[in-house]
C-alpha positions in Angstrom: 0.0 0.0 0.0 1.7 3.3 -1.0 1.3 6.7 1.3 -1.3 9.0 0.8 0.7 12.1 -0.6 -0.3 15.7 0.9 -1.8 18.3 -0.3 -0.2 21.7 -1.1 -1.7 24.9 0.5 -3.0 25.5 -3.1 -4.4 22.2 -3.5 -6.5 22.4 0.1 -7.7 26.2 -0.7 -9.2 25.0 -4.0 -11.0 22.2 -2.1 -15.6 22.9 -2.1 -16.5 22.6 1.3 -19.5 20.3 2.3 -22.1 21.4 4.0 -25.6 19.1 5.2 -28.7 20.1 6.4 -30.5 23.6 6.6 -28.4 26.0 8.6 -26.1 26.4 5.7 -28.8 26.9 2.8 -28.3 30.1 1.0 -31.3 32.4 -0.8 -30.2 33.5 -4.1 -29.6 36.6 -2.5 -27.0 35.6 -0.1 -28.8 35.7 3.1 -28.7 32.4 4.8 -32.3 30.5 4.9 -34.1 30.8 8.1 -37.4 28.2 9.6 -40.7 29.6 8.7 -41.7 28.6 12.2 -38.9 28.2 15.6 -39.0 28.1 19.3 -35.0 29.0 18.9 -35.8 32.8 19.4 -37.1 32.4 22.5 -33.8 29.7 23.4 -31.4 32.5 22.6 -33.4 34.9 24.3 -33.2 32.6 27.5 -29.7 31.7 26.7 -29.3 35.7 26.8 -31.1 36.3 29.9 -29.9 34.2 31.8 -26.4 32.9 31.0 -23.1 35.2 31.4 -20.6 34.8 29.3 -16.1 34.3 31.0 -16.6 38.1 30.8 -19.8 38.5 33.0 -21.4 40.0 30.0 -24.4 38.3 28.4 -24.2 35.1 26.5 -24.4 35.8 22.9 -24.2 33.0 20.1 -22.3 33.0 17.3 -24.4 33.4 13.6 -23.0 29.6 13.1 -24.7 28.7 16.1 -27.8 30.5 16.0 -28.8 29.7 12.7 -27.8 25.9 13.9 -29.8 26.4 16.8 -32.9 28.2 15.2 -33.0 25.2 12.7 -33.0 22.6 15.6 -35.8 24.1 17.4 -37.6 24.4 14.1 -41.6 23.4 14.1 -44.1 22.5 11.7 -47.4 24.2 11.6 -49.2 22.3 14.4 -46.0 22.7 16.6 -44.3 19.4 15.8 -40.5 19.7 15.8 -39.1 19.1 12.5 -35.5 17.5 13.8 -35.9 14.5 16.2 -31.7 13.8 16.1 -29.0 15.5 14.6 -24.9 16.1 15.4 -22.8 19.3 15.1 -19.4 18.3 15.0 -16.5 20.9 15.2 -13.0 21.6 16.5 -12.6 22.5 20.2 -12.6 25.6 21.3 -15.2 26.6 18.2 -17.4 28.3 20.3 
């Protein structure tokens, strides 16, 4: 079995990234796609209220992770959440 050879700096910059599921879906405007209908407003407003942040400030999300978090408290139109499982999977110290 021979070695998997590196890449070059040039070689990984020209690589597409992947991206699944809803939080990263673009309109053809450029905004990012938002659920019609989410309890993650009210999460983030909690989250706000009553978290603090290593600063004492209030907690704040990043956009990554308010988008992610407004999609996984998304509902239907009777109330139903739309995501039963799900995994967000990054580096540590992401957020």
């Amino acid at each position: 079995m021979s070695p998997i050879s590196a890449l070059t700096a040039e070689e990984i910059d020209a690589l597409e990234p992947s991206f699944l599921g809803p939080t990263w879906q673009q309109a053809p405007d450029g905004s990012w796609l938002l659920p019609e209908h989410t309890l993650g407003w009210q999460v983030a407003g909690w989250c706000a209220e009553y978290l603090r942040a290593e600063d004492g400030g209030p907690w704040r999300f990043t956009r990554e992770q308010l988008r992610w978090t407004l999609w996984w408290y998304a509902v239907d139109e009777n109330g139903r959440f739309l995501y039963r499982k799900g995994v967000l999977q990054r580096l540590k110290g992401w957020g």
